[in-house]
C-alpha atoms as an extended CHARMM CRD file, in Angstrom:
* protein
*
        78  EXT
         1         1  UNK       CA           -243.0830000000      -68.8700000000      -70.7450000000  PROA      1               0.0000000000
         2         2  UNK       CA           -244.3930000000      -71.3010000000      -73.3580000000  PROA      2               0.0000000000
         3         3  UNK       CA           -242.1540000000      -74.1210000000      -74.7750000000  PROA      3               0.0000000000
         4         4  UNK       CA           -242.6080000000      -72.8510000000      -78.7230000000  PROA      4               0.0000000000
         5         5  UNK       CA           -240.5060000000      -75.5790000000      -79.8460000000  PROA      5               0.0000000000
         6         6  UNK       CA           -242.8260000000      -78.1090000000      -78.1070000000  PROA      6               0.0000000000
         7         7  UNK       CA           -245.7480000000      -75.9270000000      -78.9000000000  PROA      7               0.0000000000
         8         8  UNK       CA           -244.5810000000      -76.5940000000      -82.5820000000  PROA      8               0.0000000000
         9         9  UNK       CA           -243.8540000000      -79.9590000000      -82.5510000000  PROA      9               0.0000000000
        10        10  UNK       CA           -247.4680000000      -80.2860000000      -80.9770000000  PROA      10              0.0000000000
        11        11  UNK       CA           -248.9160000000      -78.9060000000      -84.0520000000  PROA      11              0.0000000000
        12        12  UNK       CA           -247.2830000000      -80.2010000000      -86.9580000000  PROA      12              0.0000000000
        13        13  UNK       CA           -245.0280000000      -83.4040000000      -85.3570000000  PROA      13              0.0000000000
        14        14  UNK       CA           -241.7940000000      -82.1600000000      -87.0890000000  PROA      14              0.0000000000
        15        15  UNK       CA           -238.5240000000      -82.5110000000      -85.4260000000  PROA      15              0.0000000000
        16        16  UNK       CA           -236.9370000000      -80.2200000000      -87.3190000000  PROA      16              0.0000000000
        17        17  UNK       CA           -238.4480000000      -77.3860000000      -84.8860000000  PROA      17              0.0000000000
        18        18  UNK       CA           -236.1340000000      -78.1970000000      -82.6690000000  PROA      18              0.0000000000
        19        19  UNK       CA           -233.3240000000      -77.2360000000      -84.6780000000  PROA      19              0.0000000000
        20        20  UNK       CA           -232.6070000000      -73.2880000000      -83.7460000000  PROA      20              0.0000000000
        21        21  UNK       CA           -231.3640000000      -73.1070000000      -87.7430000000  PROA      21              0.0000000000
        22        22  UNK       CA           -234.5980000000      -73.8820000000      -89.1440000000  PROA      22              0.0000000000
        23        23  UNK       CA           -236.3280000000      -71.5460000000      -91.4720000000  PROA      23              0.0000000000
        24        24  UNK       CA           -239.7150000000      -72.0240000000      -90.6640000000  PROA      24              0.0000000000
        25        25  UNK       CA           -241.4680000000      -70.6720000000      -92.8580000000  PROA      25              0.0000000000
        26        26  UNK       CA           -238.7940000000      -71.8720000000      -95.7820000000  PROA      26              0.0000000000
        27        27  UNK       CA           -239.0210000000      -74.9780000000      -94.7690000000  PROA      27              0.0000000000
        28        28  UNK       CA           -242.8980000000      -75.4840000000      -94.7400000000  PROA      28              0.0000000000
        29        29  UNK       CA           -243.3570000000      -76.0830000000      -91.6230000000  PROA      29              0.0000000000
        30        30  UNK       CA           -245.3580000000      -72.9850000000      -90.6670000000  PROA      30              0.0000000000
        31        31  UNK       CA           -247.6300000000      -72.6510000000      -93.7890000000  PROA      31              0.0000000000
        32        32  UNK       CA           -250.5750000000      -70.6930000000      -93.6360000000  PROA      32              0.0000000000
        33        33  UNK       CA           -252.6860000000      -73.3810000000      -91.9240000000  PROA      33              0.0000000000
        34        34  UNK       CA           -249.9170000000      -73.9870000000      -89.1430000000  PROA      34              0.0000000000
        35        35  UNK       CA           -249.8180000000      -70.2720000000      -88.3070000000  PROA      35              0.0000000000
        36        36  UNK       CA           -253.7210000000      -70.0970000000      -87.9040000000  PROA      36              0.0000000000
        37        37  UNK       CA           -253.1650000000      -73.3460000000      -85.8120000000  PROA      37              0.0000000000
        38        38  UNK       CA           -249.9610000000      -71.4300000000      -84.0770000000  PROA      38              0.0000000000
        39        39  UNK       CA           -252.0510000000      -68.3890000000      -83.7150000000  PROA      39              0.0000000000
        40        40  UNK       CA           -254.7970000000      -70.2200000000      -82.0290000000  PROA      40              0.0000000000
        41        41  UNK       CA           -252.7910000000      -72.4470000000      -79.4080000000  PROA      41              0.0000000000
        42        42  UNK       CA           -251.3410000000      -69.2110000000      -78.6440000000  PROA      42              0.0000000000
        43        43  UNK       CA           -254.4000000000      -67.4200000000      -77.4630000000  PROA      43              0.0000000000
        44        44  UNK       CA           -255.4360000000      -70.6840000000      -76.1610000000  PROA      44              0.0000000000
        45        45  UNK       CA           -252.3650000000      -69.6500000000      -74.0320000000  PROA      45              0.0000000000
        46        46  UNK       CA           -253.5420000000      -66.0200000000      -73.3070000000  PROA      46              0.0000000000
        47        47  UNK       CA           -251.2200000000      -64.6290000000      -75.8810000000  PROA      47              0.0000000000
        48        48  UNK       CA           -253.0670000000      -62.6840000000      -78.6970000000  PROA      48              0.0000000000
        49        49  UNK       CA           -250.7790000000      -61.9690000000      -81.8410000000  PROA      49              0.0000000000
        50        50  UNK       CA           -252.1940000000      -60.2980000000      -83.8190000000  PROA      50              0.0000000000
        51        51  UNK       CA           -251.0230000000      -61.5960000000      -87.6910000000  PROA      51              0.0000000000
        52        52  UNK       CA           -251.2420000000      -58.3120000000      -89.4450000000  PROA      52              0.0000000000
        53        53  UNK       CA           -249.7010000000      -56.2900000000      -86.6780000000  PROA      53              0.0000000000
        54        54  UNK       CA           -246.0090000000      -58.3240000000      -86.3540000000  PROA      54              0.0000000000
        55        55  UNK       CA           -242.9050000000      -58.2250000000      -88.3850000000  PROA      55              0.0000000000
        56        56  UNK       CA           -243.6520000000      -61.6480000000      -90.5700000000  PROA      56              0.0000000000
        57        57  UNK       CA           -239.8100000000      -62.2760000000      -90.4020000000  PROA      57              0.0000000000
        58        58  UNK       CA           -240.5350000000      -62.7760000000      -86.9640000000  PROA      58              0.0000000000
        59        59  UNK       CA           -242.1860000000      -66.0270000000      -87.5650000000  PROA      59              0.0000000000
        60        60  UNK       CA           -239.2710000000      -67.2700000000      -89.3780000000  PROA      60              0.0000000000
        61        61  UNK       CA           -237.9060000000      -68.7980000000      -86.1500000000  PROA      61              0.0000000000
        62        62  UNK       CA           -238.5210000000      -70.2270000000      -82.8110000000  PROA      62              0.0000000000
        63        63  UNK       CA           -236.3300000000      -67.2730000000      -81.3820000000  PROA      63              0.0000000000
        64        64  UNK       CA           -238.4730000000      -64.7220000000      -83.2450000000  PROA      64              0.0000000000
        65        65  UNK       CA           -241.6210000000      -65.9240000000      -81.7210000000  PROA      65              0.0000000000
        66        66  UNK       CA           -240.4620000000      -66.5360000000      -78.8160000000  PROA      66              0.0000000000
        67        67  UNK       CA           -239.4380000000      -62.1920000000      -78.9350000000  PROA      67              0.0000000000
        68        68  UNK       CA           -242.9560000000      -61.7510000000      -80.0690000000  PROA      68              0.0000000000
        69        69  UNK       CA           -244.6450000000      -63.4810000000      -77.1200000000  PROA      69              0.0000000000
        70        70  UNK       CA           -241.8030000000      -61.7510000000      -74.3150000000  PROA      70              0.0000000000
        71        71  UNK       CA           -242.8830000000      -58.8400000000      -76.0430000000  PROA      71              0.0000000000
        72        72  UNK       CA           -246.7590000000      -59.9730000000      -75.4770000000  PROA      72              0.0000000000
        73        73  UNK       CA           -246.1270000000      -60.7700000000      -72.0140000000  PROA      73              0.0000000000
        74        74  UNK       CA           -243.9110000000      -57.3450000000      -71.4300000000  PROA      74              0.0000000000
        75        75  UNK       CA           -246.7390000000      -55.3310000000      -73.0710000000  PROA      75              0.0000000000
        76        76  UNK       CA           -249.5740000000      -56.8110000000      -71.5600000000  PROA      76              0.0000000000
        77        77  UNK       CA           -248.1230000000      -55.8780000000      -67.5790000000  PROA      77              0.0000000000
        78        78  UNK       CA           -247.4380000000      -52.6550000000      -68.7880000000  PROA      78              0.0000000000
């Protein structure tokens, strides 16, 4: 499984990803640049999310994504 938080902190160099409270989207850190660039790494990953197809509240947290990609992963053996 991918390391979002370190996936995040790759991409925008903001500790407060690591903090399982953090709005993410609230808090700027995942504006609409950072979720192309979180979109991206993530395929660069084999994991294609498709942005108009997931629940955006979702993206609030690391825990969210972290469902959408075990859902990815679940989906994708299926």
């Amino acid at each position: 499984m991918i390391d979002v938080k370190k996936l995040l902190y790759d991409l925008c160099e903001d500790e407060s990803v690591y903090d399982d409270a953090t709005d993410l989207i609230e808090s700027g850190i995942l504006d609409s640049f950072m979720l192309i660039e979180l979109f991206s790494s993530l395929e660069d990953n084999g994991i294609v999310l498709y942005p108009t197809r997931i629940d955006r509240e979702k993206l609030r947290t690391v825990k969210g994504i972290e469902e959408l990609i075990s859902n990815y992963l679940k989906n994708k053996k299926d």
